[in-house]
Every structure is written in structure tokens, then in C-alpha cells.
C-alpha positions in Angstrom: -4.0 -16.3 -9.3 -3.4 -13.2 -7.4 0.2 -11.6 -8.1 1.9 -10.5 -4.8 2.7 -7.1 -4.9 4.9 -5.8 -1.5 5.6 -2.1 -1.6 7.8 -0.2 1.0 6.2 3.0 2.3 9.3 5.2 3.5 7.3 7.8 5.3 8.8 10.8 6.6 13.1 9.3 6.7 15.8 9.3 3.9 17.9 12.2 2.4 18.3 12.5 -1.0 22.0 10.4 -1.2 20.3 8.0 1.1 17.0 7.5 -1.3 19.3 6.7 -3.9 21.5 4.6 -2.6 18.8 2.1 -1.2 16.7 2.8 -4.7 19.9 1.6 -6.0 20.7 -1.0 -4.2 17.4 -2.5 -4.3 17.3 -2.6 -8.0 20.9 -3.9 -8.2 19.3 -7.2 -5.6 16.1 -7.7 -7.2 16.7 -7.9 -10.9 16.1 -11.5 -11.3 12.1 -11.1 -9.3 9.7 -11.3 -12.2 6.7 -13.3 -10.1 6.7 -10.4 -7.4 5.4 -7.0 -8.0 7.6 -4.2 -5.9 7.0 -1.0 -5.4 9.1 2.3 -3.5 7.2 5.3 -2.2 9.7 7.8 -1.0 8.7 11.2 0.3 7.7 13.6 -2.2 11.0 15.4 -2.9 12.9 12.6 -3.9 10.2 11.0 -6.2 12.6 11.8 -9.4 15.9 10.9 -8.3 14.3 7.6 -7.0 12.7 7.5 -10.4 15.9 7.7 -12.1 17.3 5.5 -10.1 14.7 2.7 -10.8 14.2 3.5 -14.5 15.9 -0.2 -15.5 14.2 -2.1 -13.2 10.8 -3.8 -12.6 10.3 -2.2 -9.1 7.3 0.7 -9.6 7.8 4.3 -7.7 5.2 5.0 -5.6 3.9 8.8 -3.7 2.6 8.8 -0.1 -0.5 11.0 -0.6 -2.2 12.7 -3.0 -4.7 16.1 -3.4 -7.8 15.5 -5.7 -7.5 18.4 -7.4 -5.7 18.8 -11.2 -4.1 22.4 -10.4 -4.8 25.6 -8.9 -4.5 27.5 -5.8 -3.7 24.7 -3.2 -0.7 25.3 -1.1 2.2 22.2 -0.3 -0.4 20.2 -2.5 0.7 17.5 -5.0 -1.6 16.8 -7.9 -1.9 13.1 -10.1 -0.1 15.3 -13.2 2.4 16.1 -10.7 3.1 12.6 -9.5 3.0 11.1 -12.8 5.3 13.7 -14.2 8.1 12.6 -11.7 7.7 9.1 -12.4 5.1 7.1 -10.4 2.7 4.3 -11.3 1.3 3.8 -7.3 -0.3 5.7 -4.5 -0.2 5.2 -0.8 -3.8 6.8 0.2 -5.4 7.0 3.1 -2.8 5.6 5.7 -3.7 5.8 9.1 -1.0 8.3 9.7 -3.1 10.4 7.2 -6.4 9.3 8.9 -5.8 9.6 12.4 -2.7 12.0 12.8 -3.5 14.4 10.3 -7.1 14.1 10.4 -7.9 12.7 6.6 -11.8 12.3 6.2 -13.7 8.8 4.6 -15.2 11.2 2.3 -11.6 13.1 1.3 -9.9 9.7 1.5 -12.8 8.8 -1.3 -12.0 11.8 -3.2 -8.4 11.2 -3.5 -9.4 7.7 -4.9 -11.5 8.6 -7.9 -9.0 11.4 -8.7 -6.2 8.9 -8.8 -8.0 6.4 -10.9 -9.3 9.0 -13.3 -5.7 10.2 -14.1 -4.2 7.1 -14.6 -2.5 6.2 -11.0 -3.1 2.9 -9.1 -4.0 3.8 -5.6 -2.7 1.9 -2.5 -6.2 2.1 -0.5 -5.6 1.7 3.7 -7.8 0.5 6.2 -7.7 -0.4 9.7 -8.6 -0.3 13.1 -7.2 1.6 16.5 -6.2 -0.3 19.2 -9.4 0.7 21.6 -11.2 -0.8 18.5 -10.1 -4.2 18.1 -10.2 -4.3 22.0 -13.8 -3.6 21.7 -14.4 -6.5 19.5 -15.3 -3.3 16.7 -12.5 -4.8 13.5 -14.7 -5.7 11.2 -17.4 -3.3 11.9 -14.6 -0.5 11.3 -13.1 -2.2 8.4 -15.9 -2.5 6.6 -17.0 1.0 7.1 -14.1 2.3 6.0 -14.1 0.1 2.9 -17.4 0.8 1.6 -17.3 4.9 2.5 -14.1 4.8 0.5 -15.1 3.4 -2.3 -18.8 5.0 -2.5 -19.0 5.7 -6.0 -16.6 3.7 -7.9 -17.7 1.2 -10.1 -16.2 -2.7 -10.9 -14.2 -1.2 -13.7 -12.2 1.4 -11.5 -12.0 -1.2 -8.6 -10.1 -3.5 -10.7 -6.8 -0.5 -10.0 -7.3 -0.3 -6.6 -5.1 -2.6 -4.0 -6.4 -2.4 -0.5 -4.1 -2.8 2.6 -5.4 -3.8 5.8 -2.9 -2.1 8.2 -4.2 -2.5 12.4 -3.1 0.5 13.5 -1.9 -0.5 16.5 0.8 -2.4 14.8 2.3 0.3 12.8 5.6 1.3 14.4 5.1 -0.3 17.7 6.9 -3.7 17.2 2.9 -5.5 17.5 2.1 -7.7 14.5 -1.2 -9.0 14.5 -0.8 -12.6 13.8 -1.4 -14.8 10.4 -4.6 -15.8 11.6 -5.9 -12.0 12.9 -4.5 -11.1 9.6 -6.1 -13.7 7.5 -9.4 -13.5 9.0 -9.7 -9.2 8.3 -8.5 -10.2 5.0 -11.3 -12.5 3.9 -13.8 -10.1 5.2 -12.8 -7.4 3.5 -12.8 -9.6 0.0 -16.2 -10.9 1.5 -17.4 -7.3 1.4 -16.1 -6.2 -2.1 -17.5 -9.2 -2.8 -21.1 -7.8 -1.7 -20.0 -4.5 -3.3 -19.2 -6.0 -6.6 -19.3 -9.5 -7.5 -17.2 -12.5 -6.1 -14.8 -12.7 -9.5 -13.8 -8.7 -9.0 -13.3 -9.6 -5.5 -11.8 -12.3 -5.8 -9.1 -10.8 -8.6 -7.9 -7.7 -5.7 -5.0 -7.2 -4.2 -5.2 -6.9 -0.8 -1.9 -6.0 1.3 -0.9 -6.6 5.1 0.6 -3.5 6.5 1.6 -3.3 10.2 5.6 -4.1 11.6 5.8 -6.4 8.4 9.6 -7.3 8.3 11.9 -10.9 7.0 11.5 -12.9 10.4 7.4 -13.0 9.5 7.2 -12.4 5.8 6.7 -16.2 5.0 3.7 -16.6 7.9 1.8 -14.1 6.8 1.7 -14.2 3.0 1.0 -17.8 3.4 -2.4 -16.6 4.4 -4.8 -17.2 1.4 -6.4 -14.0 1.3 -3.0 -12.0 1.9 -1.6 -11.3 -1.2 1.1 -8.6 -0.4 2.3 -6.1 2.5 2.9 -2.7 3.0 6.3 -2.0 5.0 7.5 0.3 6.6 10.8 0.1 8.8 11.9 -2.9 7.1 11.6 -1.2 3.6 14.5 1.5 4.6 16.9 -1.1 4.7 18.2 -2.8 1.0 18.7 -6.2 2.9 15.6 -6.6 5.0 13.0 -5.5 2.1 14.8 -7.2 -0.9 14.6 -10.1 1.5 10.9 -10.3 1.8 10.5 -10.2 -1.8 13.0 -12.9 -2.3 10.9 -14.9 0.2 7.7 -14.4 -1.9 9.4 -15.7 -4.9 10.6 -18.7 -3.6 7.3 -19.6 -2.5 5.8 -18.9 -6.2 8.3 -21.5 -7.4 
């Protein structure tokens, strides 16, 4: 049985009183939550004082993005040694804010994937389609190219580290969820396709995350879904009530 994992992806917000604080206070509300794996990834400057402020706890510490290189000449990069060094176990890569804001490649999305599983990080893998896309009827055909470009190369071994999150990108930030059943039915193609890729049993043993306006009012909906086994939030993981929340929910359920 898959082990939910929900991990709160706090983009571009907090300060560093402010990361703290909800690291803090998110510790202090989840201490009891063994059957729920949780994970913070704050922005890059307050990676060690969130660190610090989780070092007690179960919840895992998380980085937004990483560069595939080890060291050198590569300025405002972060490197895997850098983002172990200050405390994380997870990373968020290739979010659709990455993708289609900043212009992050399949193949550099793919390169940031084998570096992180090489040194030793567990990497948060996103996929998902525009708006225009899933209008055109073109999910799954998207999806799946996204899935098999980023993971050209990697073999059932490394696969095992990787957690995949479908995240529709027209329901990041907007308020738009896509339902349980839109949800559920991206899900099990995508653990069709690794299932191609690989073999059912590795497929079948992934992680793979909801992201897109996930918050408390639909936390129970969508992870009753069979293929959803986590989420990836965003707004809702700012706040220590709403995100310890949605753990709690998942826990009850694994009662």
C-alpha cells in the first residue's frame, strides 16, 4: 500500500520570521502523524532556518528547483550538495511555473532528475497540461509526453525515488480544481504509462501527487481517488491550520 505523502510548495511568499513560525507551528500540530508522509519546500533562503525548525519532527524539508550541475561557474544556481547541506531530503522539479513561466526544457527538466537521484535527493517530478490543452481534448497526449521525455534514461531502480505530481495547469492559483474523477482518470494513465515504461509492480509502488488549488474543503474527495496518493499545495500550505488540516484528514482515513 502506497504511503500518502502531501507536501506544501510555498513558492515565492514568506519572510524569514514568517517561515519559521508556520515551520513551527506545523511541527508543533502534526507530531502525532506517523501514517502520512509531509514535506515543506520553502524558498531557497530560508531552507536552514526551516530546517532547524523541523529537525524533531517527521515532516521532510523540501527545495523548489534545482541546477544539474555539482559546482562551478553558474550564477543564482543551487546545486544537490547545496540543498542537502541545508537540510533537504525532497525536490519540487519541473513545476509548471518552471516549465511555462520561466521556460524550463523536457530535456533540462530530465537533467535536473538524474542529478537529483544521483546525489541522494528524492525529486518531486511535475506534469500537466495548459488550459488550451485539456480544451483540445490533448491531457493525456501531453501527460504522457512529458512523463516519458522526463524520465528518458532512468532506469526501474532510480524510478523507485521519484514521486510524480499531476498538477493541470489551469488550476494552479486560479481557484479551478479539476474534479476527483478528471483527477483520477490522469492519474491512472500516468501509472498506466510507467507501467509500460517499467513493469506494473514499479508502477504500481509510485507516488503520484495531485497538485492544483488543493486545500481542506476537497482534501478527502480527492485522495479518495485510488490512484491519488498525495497532493502538492500551494496556497493552502502557507497557512499552519489549513495544511496540518489536510494531513489530519489523510490520517483519519488510514485508520
Amino acid at each position: 500500500m502506497r504511503k500518502p505523502f502531501l507536501a506544501g510548495n510555498w513558492k515565492m511568499n514568506m519572510n524569514s520570521a514568517t517561515a519559521v513560525n508556520l515551520a513551527a507551528g506545523l511541527a508543533k500540530e502534526l507530531a502525532e502523524i506517523r501514517t502520512v508522509d509531509a514535506a515543506v519546500c520553502p524558498p531557497f533562503v530560508y531552507l536552514q532556518s526551516v530546517s532547524a525548525a523541523l529537525s524533531a519532527s517527521d515532516i521532510a524539508v523540501g527545495a523548489q528547483d534545482v541546477y544539474f550541475e555539482g559546482n562551478g561557474a553558474f550564477t543564482g544556481e543551487i546545486s544537490c550538495e547545496m540543498l542537502k547541506d541545508c537540510g533537504c531530503r525532497y525536490v519540487i522539479i519541473g513545476h509548471s511555473e518552471r516549465r511555462h513561466v520561466l521556460g524550463e526544457t523536457d530535456a533540462l527538466i530530465n537533467r535536473k532528475i538524474k542529478a537529483a537521484i544521483g546525489r541522494g535527493l528524492l525529486p518531486i517530478f511535475c506534469v500537466g497540461e495548459l488550459l488550451e490543452e485539456r480544451d483540445g481534448g490533448q491531457t493525456n497526449a501531453v501527460v504522457a509526453d512529458q512523463v516519458r521525455k522526463g524520465l528518458a534514461g532512468i532506469s526501474s531502480d532510480q524510478v523507485k525515488t521519484i514521486t510524480v505530481a499531476y498538477e493541470p495547469v489551469w488550476a494552479i492559483g486560479t481557484g479551478r480544481t479539476a474534479t476527483p474523477e478528471q483527477a483520477q482518470e490522469v492519474h491512472a494513465m500516468i501509472r498506466g504509462l510507467l507501467g509500460e515504461l517499467y513493469d506494473p509492480a514499479v508502477a504500481d509502488g509510485l507516488r503520484i501527487q495531485y497538485g492544483g488549488s488543493a486545500k481542506p474543503g476537497n482534501t478527502a474527495e480527492l485522495m479518495a481517488q485510488p490512484d491519488v496518493d498525495g497532493l502538492l499545495i500551494g496556497g493552502a500550505s502557507l497557512k499552519v491550520e489549513d495544511f496540518s488540516a489536510m494531513i489530519k484528514t489523510v490520517a483519519e482515513k488510514q485508520k
